[in-house]
N, C-alpha and C positions, 0 to 999 in steps of 0.2 A: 505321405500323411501331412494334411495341412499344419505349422505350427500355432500352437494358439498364440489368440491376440485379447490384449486385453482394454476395458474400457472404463475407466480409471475418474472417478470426479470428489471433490474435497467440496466441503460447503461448511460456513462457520452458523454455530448455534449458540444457543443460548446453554448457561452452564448445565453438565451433565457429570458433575463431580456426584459421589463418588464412582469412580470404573469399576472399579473389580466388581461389585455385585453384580454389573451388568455381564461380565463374563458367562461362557458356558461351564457349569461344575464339571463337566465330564473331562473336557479336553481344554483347559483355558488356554487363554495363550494373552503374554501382558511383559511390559518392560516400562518399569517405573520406577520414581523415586519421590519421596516426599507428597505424595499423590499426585502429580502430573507425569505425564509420557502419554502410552500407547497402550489399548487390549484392542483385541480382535475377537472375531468371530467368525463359526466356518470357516471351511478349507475350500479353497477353488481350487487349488493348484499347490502342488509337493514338488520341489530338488530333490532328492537326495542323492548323494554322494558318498566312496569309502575311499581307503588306500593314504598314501602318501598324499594326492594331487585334489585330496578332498575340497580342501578352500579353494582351489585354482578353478577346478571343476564347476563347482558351485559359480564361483563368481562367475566364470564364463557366462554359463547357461543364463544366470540371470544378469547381465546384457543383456547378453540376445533378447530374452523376456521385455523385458524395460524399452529397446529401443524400438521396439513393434506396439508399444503399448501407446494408449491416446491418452492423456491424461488432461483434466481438467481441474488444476486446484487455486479456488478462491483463500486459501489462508496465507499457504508458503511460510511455514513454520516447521521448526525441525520434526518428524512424524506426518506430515500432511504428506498428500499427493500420492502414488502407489509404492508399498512401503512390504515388504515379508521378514518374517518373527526367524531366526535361525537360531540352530544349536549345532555346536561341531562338538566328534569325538575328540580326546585330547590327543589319542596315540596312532601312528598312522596304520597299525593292524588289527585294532579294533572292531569287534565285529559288532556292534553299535553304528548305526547308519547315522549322519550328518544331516541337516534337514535345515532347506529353507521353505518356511510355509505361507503361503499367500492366501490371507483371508476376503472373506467376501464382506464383511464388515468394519471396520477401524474406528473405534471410538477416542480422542486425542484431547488432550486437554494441556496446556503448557501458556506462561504466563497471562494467567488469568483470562483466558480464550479457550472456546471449545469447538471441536470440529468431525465432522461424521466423514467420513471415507468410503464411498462403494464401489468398487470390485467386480466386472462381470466380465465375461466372455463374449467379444464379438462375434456377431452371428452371419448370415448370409456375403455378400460380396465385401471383398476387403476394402473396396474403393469408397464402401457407403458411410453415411456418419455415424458415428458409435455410438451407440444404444448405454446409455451411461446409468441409465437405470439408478439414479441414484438424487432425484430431486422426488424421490417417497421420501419424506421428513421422518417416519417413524422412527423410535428410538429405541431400544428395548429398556424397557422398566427395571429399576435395582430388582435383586431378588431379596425374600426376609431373611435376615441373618440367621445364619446355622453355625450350632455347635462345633465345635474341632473337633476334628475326627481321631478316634483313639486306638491306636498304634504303639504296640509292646515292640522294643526292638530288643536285637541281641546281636553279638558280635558277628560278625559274616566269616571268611574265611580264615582272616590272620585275627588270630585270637588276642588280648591284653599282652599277653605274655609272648607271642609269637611276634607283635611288633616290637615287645621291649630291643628282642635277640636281633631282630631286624636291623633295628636303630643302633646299638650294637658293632653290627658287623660294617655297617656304613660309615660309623666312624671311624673302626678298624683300615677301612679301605681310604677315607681319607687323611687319616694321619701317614700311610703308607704312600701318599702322595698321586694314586690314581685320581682322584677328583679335589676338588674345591669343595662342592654342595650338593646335595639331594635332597629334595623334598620327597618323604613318604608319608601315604597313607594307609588308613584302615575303613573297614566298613561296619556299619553295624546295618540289620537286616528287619524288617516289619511285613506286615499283610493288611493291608487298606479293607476296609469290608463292603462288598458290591453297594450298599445304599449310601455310603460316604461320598460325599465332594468334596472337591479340593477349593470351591471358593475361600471357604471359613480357615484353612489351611494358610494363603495366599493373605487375607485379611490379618490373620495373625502377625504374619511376618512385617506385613508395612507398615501396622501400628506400633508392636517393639521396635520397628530396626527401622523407623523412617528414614535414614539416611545413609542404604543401602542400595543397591538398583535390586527391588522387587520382581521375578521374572519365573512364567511360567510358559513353556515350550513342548510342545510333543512329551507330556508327561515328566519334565526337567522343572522342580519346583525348588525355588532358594532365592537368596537376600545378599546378595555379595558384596562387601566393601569396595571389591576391585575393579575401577575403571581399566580396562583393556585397550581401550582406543577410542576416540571420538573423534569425527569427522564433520565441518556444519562450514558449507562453502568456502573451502580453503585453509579453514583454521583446523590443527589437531591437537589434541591433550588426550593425556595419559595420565594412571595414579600410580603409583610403585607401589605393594605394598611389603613388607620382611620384618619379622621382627616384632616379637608378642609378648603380653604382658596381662595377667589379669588383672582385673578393678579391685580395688581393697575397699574394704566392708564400712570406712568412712569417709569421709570429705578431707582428711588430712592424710590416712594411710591412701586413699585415690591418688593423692599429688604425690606422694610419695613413690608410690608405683609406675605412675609416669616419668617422674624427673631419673627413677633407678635406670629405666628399659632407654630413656635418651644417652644416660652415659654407660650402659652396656656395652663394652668391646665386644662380645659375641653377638649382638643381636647389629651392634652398627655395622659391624664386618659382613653379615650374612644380607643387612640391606642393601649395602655399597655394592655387594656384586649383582643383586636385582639391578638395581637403576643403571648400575653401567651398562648393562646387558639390554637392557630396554631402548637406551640413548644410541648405543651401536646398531639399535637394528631399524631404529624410526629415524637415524640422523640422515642416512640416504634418500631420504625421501623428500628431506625437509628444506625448506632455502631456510631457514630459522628452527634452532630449538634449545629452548631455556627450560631448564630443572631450578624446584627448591634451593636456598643458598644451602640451608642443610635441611636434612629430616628434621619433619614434627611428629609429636604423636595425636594420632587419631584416636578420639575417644568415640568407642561403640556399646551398649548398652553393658556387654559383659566383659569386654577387654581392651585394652590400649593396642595400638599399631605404631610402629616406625610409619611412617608416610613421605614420600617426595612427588608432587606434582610436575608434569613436563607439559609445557605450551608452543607452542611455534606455528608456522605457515607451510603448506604442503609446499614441495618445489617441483613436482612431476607429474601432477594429475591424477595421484592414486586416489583409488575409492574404498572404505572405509575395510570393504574385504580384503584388499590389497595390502593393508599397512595389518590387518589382523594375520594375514599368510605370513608376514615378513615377521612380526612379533613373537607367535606363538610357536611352543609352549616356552613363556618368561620362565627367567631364571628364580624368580619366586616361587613359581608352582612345577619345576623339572629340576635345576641345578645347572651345575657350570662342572667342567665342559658337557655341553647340550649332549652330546653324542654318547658321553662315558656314564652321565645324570639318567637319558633314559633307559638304555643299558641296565642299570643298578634298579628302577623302580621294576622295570619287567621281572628281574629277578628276584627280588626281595619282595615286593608285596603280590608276586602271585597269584591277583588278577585282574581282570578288563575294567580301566578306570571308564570305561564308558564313555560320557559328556563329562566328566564329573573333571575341573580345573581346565576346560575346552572353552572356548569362547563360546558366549550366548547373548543375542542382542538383536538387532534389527539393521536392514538397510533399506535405502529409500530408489527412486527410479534414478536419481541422477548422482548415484555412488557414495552421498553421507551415509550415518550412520554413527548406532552409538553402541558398542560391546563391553559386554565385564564379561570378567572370567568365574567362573560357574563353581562358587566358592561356596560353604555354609549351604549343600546341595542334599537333594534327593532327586531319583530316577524312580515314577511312577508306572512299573508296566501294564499293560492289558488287562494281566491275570491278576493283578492288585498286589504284586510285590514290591514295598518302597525299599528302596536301599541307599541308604544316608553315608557322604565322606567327609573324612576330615585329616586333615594331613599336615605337618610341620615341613620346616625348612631343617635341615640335620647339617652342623658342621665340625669342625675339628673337638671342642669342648661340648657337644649337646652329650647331653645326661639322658639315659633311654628313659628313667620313673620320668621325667618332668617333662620329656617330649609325649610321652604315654596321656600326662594329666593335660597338657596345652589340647590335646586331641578330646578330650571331655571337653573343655572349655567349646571347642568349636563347634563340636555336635551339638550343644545345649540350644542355638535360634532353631533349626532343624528339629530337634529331637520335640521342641518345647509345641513347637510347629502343630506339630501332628498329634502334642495331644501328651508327650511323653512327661 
């Protein structure tokens, strides 16, 4: 069987802000912040991968993809040139499939510059010029804005009360000295109604949370705080995030709220081990990597964050999948030790986190890329079941009511999302 080959061309336009209406409602696919990035359109071409070897897998394959492809791009900005939308599950027996998706369209827009991206399959002898199909200007017109789609949820498996005992027995296990941290979650469950789109869904979220990466993947809808890795010719950065705090009801109990969760010994504890965890697994890779002097806090519409930013220089040529395999799953979204953390979530919250705390992002033909981790999430399936997670970091002093109420807090961009 012949492999395909693809034929790949970028052209800069005139602005075409905003994206997301131009999205497909049915199946969008988009990775944004502040309204510049990336959406796509149609599927030419599917990865998917499972198991342990899932990122490794994927990346491979797409090499191979990439190095057969012709590309021609006029921008060369981060998202131009041939680029696929991915989502990985977080757990390696998950039976939730891993997907990199290669659209036939790529609409881009990033420092005040916009750019159309087209995508096709080369056709007859591999020798001939590549049919780039891609100097048709046409652009697809926003769609009119639609209502949010309205979505009752209810708890999924582990009930209120189910993850109190959870959270519970986690800290039992860590006072006992088997772990340091776990992060667990919970779900809560809804049914999308066949005439609904997820445009107005997806709108929702970037206009609260503009300063979230905005992303819709193979039915994976959510707004995440958490940079995962970013890759853009040599340079990488990374966000830490551990350590939560709600916003208080004024402009003086707000500062108030923040300056408590800054000198929190439990919440500084539980980030320290994120970021050290983070810096152990990207420092191989790195000839340079510099962290925050200390945590700040991130203010996000409904809560404060611990925060530590990491910047440095690749030192080995990885590509943006390569340092997500070596990262993932961080000690903010699994626990320390990694081994013993996921252990404890299999058991305790008793079922398939899916994509949900997995990386989800993009990579481009020549191995950049930018990932966050699949935070403030829902799973969109086929049959219209959305199912929304929200999960805490659990250490020696967490309280099971207050970890119980941090997980309302996180459903709320989600839940608000869809309508709740």
């Amino acid at each position: 069987m012949t492999e395909p080959r693809l034929a790949v061309r970028t052209v800069a336009v005139d602005e075409i802000e905003p994206l997301i209406p131009r999205t497909d409602p049915r199946t969008p696919l988009a990775f944004l912040r502040r309204g510049e990035g990336i959406v796509g359109l149609g599927e030419l071409l599917r990865i998917e991968a499972s198991g342990p070897d899932r990122i490794e897998d994927a990346s491979a394959a797409w090499r191979a993809l990439a190095d057969r492809a012709e590309v021609v791009d006029h921008v060369g900005l981060p998202g131009s040139g041939l680029v696929a939308f991915g989502a990985f599950a977080f757990a390696d027996d998950s039976s939730v499939p891993s997907v990199l998706i290669v659209p036939e369209l790529v609409l881009g827009r990033r420092e005040g510059r916009s750019w159309v991206t087209r995508i096709s399959l080369r056709t007859g002898d591999p020798d001939s010029a590549p049919d780039h199909g891609a100097d048709d200007p046409r652009i697809p017109e926003p769609a009119p804005r639609r209502r949010v789609p309205r979505v009752s949820f209810a708890p999924g498996t582990m009930t209120p009360l189910g993850y109190q005992d959870a959270v519970g027995e986690a800290v039992r296990r860590i006072d006992a000295g088997e772990l340091e941290k776990v992060v667990l979650a919970r779900q809560l469950v809804g049914e999308l109604h066949e005439d609904d789109g997820l445009r107005a869904t997806i709108t929702r979220l970037a206009e609260d949370y503009p300063d979230t990466w905005v992303f819709a993947v193979d039915g994976l809808i959510g707004a995440s705080p958490e940079t995962l890795v970013r890759v853009d010719h040599g340079q990488v950065s990374a966000r830490v995030l551990a350590g939560t705090a709600a916003r208080g009801a004024g402009e003086a109990s707000d500062r108030e709220r923040a300056a408590t969760l800054l000198a929190s010994a439990k919440d500084r504890s539980e980030h320290a081990i994120a970021v050290e965890s983070a810096v152990q697994r990207l420092e191989p890779h790195t000839a340079r990597l510099d962290t925050s002097p200390e945590p700040f806090a991130l203010q996000l519409p409904n809560l404060w964050h611990l925060a530590t930013d990491l910047k440095g220089t690749l030192g080995d040529g990885s590509s943006s999948l390569d340092l997500v395999r070596a990262v993932h799953p961080t000690a903010a979204v699994a626990g320390t030790p990694r081994r013993v953390a996921l252990a404890a979530i299999a058991e305790l919250e008793g079922f398939d986190r899916g994509r949900y705390a997995g990386p989800v992002g993009w990579i481009d033909g020549d191995g950049d890329g930018e990932w966050a981790i699949a935070l403030r999430c829902a799973q969109v399936d086929q049959d219209g079941t959305v199912t929304a997670y929200a999960g805490c970091g659990i250490v020696h002093d967490s309280v099971s009511a207050d970890e119980l109420a941090e997980t309302v807090i996180k459903f709320r961009p989600i839940v608000e999302a869809f309508g709740g």
